[in-house]
Backbone as CSV, one residue per row, in Angstrom:
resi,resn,N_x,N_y,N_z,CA_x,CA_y,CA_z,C_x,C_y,C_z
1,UNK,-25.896,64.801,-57.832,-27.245,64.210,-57.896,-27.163,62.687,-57.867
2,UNK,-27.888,62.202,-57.068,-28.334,60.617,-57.170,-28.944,60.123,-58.059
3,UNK,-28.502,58.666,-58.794,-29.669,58.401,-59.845,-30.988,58.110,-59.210
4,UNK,-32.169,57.704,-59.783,-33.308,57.501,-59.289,-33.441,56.044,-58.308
5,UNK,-32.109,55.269,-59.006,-32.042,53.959,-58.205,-32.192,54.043,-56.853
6,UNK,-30.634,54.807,-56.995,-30.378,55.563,-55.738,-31.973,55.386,-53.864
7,UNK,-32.218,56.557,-54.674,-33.803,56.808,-53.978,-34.585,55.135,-53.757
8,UNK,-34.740,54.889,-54.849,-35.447,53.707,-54.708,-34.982,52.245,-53.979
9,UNK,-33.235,52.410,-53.836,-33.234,51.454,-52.860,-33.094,52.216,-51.583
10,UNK,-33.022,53.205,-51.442,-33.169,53.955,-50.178,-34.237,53.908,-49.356
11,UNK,-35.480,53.588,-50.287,-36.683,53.828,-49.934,-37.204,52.398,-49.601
12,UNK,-36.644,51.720,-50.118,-36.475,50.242,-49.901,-36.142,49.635,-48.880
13,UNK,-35.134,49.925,-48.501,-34.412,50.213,-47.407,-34.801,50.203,-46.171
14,UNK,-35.679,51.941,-46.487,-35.855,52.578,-45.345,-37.942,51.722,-45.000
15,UNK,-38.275,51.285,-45.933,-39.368,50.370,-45.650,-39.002,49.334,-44.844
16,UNK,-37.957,48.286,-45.431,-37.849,47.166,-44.467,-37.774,47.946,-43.148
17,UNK,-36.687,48.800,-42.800,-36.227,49.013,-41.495,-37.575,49.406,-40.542
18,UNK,-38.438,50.246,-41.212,-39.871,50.411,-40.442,-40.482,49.032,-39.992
19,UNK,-40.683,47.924,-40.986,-41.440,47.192,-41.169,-40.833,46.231,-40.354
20,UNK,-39.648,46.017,-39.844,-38.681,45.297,-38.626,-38.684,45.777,-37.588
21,UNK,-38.716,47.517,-37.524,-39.153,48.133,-35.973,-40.548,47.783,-35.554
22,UNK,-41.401,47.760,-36.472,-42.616,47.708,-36.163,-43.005,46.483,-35.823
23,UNK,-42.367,45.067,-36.621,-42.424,44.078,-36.014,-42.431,43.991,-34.631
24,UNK,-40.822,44.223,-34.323,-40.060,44.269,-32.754,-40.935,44.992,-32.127
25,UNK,-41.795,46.066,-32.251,-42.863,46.926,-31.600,-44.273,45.702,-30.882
26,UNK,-44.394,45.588,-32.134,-45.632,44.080,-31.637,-45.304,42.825,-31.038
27,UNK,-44.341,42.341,-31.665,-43.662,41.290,-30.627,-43.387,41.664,-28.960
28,UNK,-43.070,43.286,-28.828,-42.838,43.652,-27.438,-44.290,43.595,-26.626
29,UNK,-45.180,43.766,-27.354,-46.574,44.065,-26.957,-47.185,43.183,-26.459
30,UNK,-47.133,42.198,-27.595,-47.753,40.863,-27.336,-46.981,40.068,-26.436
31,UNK,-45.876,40.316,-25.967,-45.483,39.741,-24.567,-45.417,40.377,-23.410
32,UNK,-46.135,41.873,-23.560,-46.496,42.829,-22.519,-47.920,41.788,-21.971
33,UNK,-48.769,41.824,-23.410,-49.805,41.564,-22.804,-49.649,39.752,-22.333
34,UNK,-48.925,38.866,-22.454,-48.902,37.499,-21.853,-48.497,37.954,-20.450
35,UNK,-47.496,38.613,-19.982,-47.099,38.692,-19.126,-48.257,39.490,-17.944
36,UNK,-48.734,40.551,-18.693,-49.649,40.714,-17.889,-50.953,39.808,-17.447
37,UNK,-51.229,39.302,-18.595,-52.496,38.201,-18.158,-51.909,36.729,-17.360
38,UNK,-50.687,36.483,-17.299,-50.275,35.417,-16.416,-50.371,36.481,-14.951
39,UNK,-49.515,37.383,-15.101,-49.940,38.123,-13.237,-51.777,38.152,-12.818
40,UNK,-51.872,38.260,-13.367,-53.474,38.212,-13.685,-54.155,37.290,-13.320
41,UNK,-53.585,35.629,-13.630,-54.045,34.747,-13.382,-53.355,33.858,-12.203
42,UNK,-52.347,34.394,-11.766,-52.134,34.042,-10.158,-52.811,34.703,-9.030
């Protein structure tokens, strides 16, 4: 058995790592959409 720490930096953990994909998710986006509105504007 794991202590409860255990879990809790796991969970810790496993928050940042969402919260960094999800970053990198929007950062990809928001230069989907520049890129598209510069083709856009030639």
């Amino acid at each position: 058995m794991s202590s409860p720490l255990d879990v809790d930096n796991f969970s810790t953990k496993a928050i940042e790592m969402s919260f960094h994909i999800w970053l990198e998710i929007e950062n990809g986006c928001n230069n989907l959409v520049r890129v598209s509105v510069d083709l856009n504007h030639k």
